[in-house]
C-alpha positions as CSV (number, residue, x, y, z in Angstrom):
1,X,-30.9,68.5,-46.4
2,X,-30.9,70.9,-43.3
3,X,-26.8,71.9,-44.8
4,X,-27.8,72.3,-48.5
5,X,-30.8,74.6,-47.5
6,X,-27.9,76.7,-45.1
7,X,-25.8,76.8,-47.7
8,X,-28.5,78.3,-49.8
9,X,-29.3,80.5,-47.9
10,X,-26.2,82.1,-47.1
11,X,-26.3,83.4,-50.5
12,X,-29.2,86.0,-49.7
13,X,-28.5,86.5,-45.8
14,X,-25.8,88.3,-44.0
15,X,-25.7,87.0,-40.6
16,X,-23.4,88.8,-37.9
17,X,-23.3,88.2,-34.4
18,X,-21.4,90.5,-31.4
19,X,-22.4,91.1,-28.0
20,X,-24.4,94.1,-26.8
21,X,-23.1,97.2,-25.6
22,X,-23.6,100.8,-24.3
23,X,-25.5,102.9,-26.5
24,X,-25.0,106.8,-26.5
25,X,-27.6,107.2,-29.7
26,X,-31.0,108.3,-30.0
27,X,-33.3,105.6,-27.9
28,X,-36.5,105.4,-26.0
29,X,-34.9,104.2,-23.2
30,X,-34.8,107.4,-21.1
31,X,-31.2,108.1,-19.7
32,X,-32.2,107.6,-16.0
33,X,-33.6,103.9,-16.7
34,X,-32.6,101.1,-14.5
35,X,-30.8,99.4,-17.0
36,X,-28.9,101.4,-19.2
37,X,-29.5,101.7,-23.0
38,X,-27.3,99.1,-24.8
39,X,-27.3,98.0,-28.7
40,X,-25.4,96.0,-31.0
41,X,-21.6,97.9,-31.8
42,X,-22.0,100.0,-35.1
43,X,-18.8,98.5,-36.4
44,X,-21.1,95.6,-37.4
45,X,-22.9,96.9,-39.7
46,X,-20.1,98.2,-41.7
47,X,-20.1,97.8,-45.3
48,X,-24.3,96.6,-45.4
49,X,-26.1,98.1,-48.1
50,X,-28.8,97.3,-50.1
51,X,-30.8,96.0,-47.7
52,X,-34.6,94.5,-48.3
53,X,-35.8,93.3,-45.7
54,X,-34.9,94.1,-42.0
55,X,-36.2,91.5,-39.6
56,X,-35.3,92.4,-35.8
57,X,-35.9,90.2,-33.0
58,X,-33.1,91.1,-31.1
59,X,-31.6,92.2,-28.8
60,X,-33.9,90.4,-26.1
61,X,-36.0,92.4,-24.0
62,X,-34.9,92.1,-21.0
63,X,-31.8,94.0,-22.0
64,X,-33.2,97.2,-21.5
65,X,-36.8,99.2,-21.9
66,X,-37.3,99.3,-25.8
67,X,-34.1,96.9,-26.8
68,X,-34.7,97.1,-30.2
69,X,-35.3,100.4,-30.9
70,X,-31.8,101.4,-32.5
71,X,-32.1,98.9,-35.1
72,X,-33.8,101.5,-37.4
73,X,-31.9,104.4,-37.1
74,X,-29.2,102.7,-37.1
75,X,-30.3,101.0,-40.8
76,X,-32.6,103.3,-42.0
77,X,-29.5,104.8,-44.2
78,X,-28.8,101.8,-45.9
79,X,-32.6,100.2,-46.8
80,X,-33.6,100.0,-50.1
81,X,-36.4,102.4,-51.2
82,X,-38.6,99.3,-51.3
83,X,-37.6,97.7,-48.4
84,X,-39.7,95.8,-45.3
85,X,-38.9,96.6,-41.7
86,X,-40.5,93.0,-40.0
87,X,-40.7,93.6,-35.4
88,X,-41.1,90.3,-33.9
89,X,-43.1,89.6,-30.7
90,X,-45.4,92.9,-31.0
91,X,-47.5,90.9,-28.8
92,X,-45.6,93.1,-25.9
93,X,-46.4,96.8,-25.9
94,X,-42.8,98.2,-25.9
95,X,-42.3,96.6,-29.4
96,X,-45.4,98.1,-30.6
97,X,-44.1,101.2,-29.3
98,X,-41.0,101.0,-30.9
99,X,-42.7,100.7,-34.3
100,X,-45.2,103.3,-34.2
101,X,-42.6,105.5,-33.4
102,X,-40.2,104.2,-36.1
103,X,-43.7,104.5,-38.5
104,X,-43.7,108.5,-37.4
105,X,-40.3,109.3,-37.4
106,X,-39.4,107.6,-41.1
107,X,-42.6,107.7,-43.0
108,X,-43.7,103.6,-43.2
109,X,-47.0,102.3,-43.0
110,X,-47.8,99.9,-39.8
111,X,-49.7,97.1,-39.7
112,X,-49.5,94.0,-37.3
113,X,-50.3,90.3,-37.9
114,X,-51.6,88.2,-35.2
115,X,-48.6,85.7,-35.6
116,X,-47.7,83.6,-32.5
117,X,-45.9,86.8,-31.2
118,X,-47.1,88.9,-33.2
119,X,-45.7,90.7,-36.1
120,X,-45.2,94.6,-36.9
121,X,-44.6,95.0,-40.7
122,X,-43.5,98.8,-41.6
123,X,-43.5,99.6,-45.4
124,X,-43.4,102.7,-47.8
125,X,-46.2,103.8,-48.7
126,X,-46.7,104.1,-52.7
127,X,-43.2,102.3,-53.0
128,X,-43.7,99.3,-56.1
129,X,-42.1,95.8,-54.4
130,X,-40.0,93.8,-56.7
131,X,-41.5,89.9,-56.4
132,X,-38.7,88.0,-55.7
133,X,-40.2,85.3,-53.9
134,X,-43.4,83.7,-53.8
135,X,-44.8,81.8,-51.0
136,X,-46.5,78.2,-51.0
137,X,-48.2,75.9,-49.0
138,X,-49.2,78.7,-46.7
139,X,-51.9,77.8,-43.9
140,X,-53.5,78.9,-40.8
141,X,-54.4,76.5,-38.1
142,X,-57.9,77.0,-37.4
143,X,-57.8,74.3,-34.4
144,X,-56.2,75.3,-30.9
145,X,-53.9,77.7,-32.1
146,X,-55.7,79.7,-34.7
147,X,-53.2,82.8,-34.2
148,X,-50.1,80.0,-35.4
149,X,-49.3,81.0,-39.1
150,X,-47.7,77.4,-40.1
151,X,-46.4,75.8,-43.4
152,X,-44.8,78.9,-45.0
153,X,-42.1,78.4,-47.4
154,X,-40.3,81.2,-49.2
155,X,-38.9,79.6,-51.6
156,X,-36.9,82.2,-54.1
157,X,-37.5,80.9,-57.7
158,X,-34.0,79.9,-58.6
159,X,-33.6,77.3,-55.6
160,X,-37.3,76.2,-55.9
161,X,-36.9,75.3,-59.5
162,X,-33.8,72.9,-58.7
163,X,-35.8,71.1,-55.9
């Protein structure tokens, strides 16, 4: 099942992987910092358009003082109007930093979900979403971990229909 649902999904989800390197762009990291500012190599992102939703939880953040902070500027040229900027882990500060400062500096609305690690979601405000998935079987635990969003399936309509 676990290969079938892969193979699915590789139909919606461009997956690239490099290693990290210096990065000379905009950043919050100031230029003095004990660890250098380092990102993802541009070349990667060549020929991406169109995107909906950009979900960044890399690179980790121990590379440097707000890691993930290029990943909007360096996309923000090729998101749909419509599109969802997602921040993992903005349980830790610098994350939250990164997107009330990517909020300011390209006109999205912040607000954060009290996930696990937490969750920034940055949209446009006024901006109509197409539905293109639906989600089921959502729950919260309400037990020990109340903060635990578990159960969530995203199912887009044309694989949930064959199932």
């Amino acid at each position: 099942m676990a290969t079938l649902e892969a193979e699915q999904l590789q139909r919606f989800v461009d997956m690239r992987i490099a290693a990290i390197e210096p990065w000379e762009k905009e950043h919050l990291n100031s230029i003095d910092a004990e660890k250098p500012s380092q990102w993802y190599p541009l070349a990667l992102l060549d020929n991406i358009s169109d995107i909906d939703l950009l979900w960044v939880d890399g690179p980790p953040g121990a590379t440097c003082l707000y890691s993930r902070y290029p990943a909007l500027p360096a996309l923000a040229d090729k998101l749909l109007p419509h599109a969802e900027v997602w921040m993992d882990d903005t349980t830790r500060q610098e994350e939250k930093d990164i997107c009330e400062r990517w909020a300011k500096d390209h006109h999205f609305e912040l607000e954060y979900h009290p996930l696990e690690k937490g969750l920034g979601r940055l949209t446009r405000p006024g901006v109509e979403r197409p539905v293109t998935a639906t989600v089921k079987n959502a729950f919260v635990r309400t037990d020990d971990h109340p903060e635990r969003a578990i159960g969530l399936d995203f199912s887009l309509p044309e694989i949930r229909n064959k199932g």
